[in-house]
N, C-alpha and C positions, 0 to 999 in steps of 0.2 A: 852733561846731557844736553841733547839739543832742546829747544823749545818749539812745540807744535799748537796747532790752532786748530777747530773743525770746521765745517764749511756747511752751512745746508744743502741735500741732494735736491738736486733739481733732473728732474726726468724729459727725456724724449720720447716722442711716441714718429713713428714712420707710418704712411697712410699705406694701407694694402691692396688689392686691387677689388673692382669690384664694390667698394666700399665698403669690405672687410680694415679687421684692423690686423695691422700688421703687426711686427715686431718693438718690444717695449723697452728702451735701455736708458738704465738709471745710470747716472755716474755720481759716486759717491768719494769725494774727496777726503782721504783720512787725516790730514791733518798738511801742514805747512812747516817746513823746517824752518830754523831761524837764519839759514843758510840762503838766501833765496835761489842759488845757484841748483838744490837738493831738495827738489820737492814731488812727495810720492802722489799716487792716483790709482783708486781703486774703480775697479769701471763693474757693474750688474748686468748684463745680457737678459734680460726675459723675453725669451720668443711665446708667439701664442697665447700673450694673457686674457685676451678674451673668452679662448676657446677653454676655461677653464668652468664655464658655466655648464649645466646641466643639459640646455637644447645646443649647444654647440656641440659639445661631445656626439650626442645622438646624430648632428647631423655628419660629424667629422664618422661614425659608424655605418650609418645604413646611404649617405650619398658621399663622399666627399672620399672616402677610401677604396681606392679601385678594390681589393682584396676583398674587404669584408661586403662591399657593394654588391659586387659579381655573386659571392655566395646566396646571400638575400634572397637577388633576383633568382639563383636557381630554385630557390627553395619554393618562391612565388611562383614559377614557373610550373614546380612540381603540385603546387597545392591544386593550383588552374588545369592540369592533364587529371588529379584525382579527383575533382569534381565533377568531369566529362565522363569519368570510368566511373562514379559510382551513380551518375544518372542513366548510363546505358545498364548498370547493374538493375538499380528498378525499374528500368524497361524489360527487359528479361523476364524478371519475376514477379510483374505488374498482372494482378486479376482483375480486368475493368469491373468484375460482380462486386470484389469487397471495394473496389474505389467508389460504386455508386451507393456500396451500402454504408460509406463514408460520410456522404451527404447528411447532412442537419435534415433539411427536407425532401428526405428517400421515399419519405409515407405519402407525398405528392402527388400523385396520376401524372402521366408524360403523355405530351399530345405528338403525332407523329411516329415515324418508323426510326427516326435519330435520337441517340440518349444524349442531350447538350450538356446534362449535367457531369456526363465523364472527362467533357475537358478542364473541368475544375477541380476535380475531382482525381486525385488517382490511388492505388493500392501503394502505400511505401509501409516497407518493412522496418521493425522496429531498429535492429542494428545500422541498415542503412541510415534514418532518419540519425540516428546519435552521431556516426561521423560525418554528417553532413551538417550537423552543428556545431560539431570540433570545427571543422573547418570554417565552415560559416564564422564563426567567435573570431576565428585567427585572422581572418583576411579582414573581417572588419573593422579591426584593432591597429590591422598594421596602416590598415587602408587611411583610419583617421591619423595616426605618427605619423607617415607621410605626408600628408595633409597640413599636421602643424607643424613638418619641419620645413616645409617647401612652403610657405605661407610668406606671399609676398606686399601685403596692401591691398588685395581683392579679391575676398572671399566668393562672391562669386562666377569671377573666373573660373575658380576649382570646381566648386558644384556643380556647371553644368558642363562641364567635360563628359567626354561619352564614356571615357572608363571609370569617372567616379559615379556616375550614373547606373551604369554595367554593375558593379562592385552594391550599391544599397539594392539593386534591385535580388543578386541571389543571395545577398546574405541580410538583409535585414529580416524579411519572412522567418526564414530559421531559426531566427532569436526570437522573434515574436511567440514563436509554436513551443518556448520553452511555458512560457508563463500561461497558454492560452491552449490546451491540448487539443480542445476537438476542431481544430481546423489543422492537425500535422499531416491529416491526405491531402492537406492544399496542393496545386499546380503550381510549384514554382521554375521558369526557364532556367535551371541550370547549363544547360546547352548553351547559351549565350557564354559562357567562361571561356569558350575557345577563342571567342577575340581579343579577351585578357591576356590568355596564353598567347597569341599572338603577339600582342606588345611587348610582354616579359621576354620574349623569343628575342626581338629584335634589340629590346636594350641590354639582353644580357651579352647578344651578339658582340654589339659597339662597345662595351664593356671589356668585352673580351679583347678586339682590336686596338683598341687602347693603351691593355696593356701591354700588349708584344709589340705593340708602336706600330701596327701595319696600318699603313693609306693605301695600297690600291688595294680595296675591296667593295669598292662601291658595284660591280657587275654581281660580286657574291651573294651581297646585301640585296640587291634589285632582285636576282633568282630565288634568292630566299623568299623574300614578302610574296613574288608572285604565287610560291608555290605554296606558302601559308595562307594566301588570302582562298586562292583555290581550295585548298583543304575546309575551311573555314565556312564558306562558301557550302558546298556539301556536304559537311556534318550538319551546319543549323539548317537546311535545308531540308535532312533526312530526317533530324531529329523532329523538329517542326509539323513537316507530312504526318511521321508516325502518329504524335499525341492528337492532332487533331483529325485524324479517322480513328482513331477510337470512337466517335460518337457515331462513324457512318461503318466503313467496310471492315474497321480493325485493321489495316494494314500493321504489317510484323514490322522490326526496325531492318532486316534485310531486304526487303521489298520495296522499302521506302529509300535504300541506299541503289535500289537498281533502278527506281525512278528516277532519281535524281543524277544518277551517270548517264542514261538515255536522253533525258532532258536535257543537262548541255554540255551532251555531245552534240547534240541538235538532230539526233535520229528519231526517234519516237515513235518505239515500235506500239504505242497502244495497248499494250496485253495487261501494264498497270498502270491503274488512272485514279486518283482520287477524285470520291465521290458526292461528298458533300463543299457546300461554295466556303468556309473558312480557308479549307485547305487547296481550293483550288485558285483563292485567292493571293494565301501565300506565295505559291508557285509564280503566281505573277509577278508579286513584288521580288522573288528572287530575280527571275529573271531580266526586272529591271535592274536591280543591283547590277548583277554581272555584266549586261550591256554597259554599265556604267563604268566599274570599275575596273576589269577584264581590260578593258582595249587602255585605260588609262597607264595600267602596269606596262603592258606590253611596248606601248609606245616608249615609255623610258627603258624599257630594257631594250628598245632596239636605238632609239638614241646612243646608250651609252653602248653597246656592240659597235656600234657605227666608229663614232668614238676611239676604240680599241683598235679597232682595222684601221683608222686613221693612222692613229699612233705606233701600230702595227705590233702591239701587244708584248708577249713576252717570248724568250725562247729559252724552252724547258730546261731544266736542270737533267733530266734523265739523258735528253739527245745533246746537251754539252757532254756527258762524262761518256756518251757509247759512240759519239764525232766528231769530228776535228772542225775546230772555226777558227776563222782570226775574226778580228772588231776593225772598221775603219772609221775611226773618227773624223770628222770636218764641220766646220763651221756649216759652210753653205753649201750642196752638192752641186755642181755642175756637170754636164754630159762629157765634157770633157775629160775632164780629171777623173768622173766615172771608168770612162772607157779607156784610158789609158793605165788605169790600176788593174782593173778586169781583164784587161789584153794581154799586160805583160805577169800577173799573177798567175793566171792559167793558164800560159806558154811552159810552163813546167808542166811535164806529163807525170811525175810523184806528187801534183796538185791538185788533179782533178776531181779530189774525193773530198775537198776539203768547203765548209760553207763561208762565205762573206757576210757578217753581220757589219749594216752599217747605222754606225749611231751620228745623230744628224738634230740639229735642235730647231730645224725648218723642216714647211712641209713638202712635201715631192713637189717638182712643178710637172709640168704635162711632158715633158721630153724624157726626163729620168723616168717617170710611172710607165710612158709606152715601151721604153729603155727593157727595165726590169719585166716588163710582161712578156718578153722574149721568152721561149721554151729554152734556149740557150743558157739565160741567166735567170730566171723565175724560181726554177728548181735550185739552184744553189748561191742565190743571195737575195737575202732577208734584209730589211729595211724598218728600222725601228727611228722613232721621231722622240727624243732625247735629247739631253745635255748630260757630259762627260763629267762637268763640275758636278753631278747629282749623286750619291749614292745608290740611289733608289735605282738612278737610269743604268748604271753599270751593272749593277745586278739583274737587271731585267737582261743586258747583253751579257751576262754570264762573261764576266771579264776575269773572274779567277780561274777559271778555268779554259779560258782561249790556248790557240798555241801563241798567236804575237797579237799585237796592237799596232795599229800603223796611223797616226796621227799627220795628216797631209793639212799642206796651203795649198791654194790656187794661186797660180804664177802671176795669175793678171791681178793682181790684189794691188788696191790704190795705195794705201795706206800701210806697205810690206812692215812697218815695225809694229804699228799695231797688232798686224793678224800675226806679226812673233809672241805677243804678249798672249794673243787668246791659248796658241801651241804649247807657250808655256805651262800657264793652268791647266792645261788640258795633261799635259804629259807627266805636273804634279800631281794632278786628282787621280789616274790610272797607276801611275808607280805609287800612290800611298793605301791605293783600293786592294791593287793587284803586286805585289813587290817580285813574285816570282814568273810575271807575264812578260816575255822578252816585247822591249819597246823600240817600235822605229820612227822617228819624228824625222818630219823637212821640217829646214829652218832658213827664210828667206834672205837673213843677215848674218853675216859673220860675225858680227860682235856677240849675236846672243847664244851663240855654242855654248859659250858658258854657263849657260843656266841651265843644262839638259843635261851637263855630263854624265847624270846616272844612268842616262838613256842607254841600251845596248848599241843602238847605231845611230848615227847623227847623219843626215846628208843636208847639206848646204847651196843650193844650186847658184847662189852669186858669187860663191865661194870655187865650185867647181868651173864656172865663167873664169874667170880671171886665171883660175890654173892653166886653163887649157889653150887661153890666149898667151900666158906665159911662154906654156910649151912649144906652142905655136910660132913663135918668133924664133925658138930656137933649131925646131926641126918644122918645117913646112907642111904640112895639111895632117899633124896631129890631132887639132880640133875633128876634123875629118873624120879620120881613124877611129878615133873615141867613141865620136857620133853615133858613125856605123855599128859598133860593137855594143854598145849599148842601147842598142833598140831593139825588141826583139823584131823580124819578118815575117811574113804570114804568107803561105803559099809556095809554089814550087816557079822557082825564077830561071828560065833558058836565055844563057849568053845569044848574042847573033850566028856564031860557032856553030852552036848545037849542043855545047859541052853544059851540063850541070854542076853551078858554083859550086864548092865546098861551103855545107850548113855548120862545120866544126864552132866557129867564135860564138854561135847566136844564143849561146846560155852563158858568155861572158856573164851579165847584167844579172844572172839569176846568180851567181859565184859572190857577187858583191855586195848585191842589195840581200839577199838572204844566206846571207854568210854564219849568222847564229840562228839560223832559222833550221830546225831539221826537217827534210823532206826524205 
């Protein structure tokens, strides 16, 4: 038998981020043979020991887990739209006669043509009132768990936040009116829960984007808030109007929503007006809101539209799969290299239906922007501001479904083996994106052919230099020859004769360079 020994476990702890704790791993030595050569090791893995406590768990459920997170918020989401629906339900079915006869001191004399006691006062129905303390109970349960999972060193920080604020104002009442019945006609703003729905909207939103891993939705995001904050905006508005002309004209809660569309629309036909100064005071403070708020959204959303047209957005999935595009990538566009891609691409007359996306990870300068503003080329090449190396950017030029890719240098590049290296990443990132997108790459040095060969076509221009200088020694103005045939000509060209060249050779160049390309 051999002889063994035991060791005392000594434990590592690894720091997590955030200043969480991380992962816990014991190693626990089982013993030592007498062999010193043969000795075993028993290792313990604990991930997560901390989260093994009661509030970790809770917070690993209701924040920390995309899944059970997103649900929550829908749920909060849903409780905040049924708190709106069953406030407009007692709007409905609201008799301002039993809400004053709600009143403690009804027996009173009222001075004046206004009942001021109706805004305190309102008719709620008994079933109404019970789920409205359902709910009420639930939001305010969840509202404190939240509260103490999200508790970070200053209590009040949390307090006066305007949704923990929002949050005791519609539900505390509710629970007070369990213990204390004769104030259940009290006036509590329920209508105020649309801005909670609001919040719940937008983090259930990011929630959501989180999980599908989508980044560009920040224009989605910006269109949302503004058109929540607008909704939001005109519900407490209407809502508001309504309850506080009950003391004067009774406005209906239809009347108060056509008030409030007139108002800012900024028409104001006059035919509804609230009568008493509570409510025409409100009005005011609305419409200081919205001057405030309104042009705030809008400015960001036209920032980041701006933005977008900068970068010149995306190009749909529907008009990649119903038209034909190629991508052209480059470093850095020049007019040059523009115009001589465009000149000789749509010298093919089975080309002209086809669109130019160009992906480009500079911004246009002013000769390519006037360039593309041509009615010639505007309509059929698109200009997107991207890197090749990005997934994100490829997909936005719909590079699986292109007919080719055409990955170009500029001839006058200082640094030729450098801008090989960019060609090269470039020509890896679309063959690994796109595998069945036929690819055409220049490549400024011969040595680096090598690195491309899954390319479908390789063209080499210092490479086809030296060929032609070759040939050229051997038969006399083959450079020449070549030259000629490989440019496409433009226009109708008259000898001194009178005689018209033959056009036959001038789609050489299109035989060669798009040789796997179908047209």
């Amino acid at each position: 038998m051999r002889g063994c020994c035991d060791f005392t476990a000594f434990r590592l702890r690894t720091a997590g981020v955030d200043g969480e704790d991380g992962a816990s791993i014991t190693f626990q030595p089982s013993g030592l043979c007498s062999d010193p050569t043969r000795r075993t090791m028993e290792a313990t893995v604990e991930f997560y020991v901390n989260e093994n406590t009661f509030k970790e768990r809770l917070k690993l459920f209701f924040i920390k887990n995309q899944r059970s997170s997103l649900r929550i918020r829908v749920f909060n989401f849903s409780l905040k739209l049924l708190t709106c629906l069953l406030y407009m339900i007692r709007v409905v079915t609201d008799d301002p006669a039993q809400g004053a006869a709600a009143n403690p001191s009804a027996g009173q004399p009222i001075y004046g043509s206004n009942k001021w006691e109706l805004i305190f006062w309102v008719d709620r129905k008994a079933p109404v009132w019970a789920i409205q303390v359902i709910v009420a109970i639930i939001s305010f349960l969840e509202t404190m768990l939240l509260m103490y999972l999200s508790y970070k060193g200053n209590i009040w920080e949390q307090i006066f936040q305007v949704s923990f604020l929002l949050e005791m104002i519609n539900t505390v009442p509710f629970i007070i009116t369990i213990f204390w019945p004769s104030i259940r006609n009290i006036f509590i703003p329920v209508f105020l829960n649309c801005w909670l729905a609001k919040c719940a909207l937008e983090n259930m939103i990011n929630d959501v984007h989180r999980a599908i891993q989508r980044t560009n939705s920040a224009m989605f995001n910006q269109v949302l808030i503004l058109i929540c904050t607008l909704l939001c905006l005109v519900f407490t508005g209407t809502c508001g109007i309504q309850h506080l002309e009950r003391a004067g004209k009774n406005l209906s809660l239809f009347n108060s929503f056509y008030f409030c569309i007139v108002t800012f629309s900024t028409v104001g036909f006059g035919d509804v007006t609230p009568r008493i100064w509570p409510s025409q005071l409100l009005v005011v403070i609305m419409i200081c809101v919205a001057l405030v708020v309104l042009p705030l959204q809008f400015e960001e959303l036209i920032y980041l539209w701006m933005e977008r047209q900068k970068s010149g957005g995306n190009y749909s999935r529907h008009r990649a799969q119903t038209e034909k595009h190629v991508v052209l990538c480059v470093s850095a566009l020049k007019i040059d290299l523009l115009m001589d891609f465009l000149n000789e691409f749509y010298a093919h007359p089975r080309l002209q239906d086809y669109y130019v996306v160009i992906l480009c990870p500079t911004e246009m300068d002013l000769q390519v922007r006037r360039v593309l503003q041509i009615p010639l080329w505007s309509q059929r090449v698109i200009y997107l501001q991207g890197s090749v190396l990005k997934d994100q950017d490829l997909l936005r030029a719909k590079m699986d479904d292109a007919e080719a890719c055409f990955i170009l240098s500029s001839r006058n590049e200082v640094d030729r083996m450098a801008a090989d290296h960019q060609t090269i990443l470039r020509a890896w990132a679309v063959k690994d994106f796109a595998p069945n997108c036929p690819l055409y790459v220049q490549i400024l040095k011969p040595e680096n052919k090598f690195h491309v060969k899954f390319a479908d076509h390789v063209v080499c221009e210092e490479e086809f230099k030296y060929a032609m200088l070759a040939l050229n020694c051997i038969c006399p103005a083959t450079s020449t020859l070549i030259t000629l045939l490989v440019h496409t000509s433009s226009g109708r060209s008259v000898s001194p004769q009178g005689r018209q060249p033959s056009r036959a050779p001038l789609c050489v160049c299109k035989g060669r360079i798009f040789s796997g390309f179908r047209v």
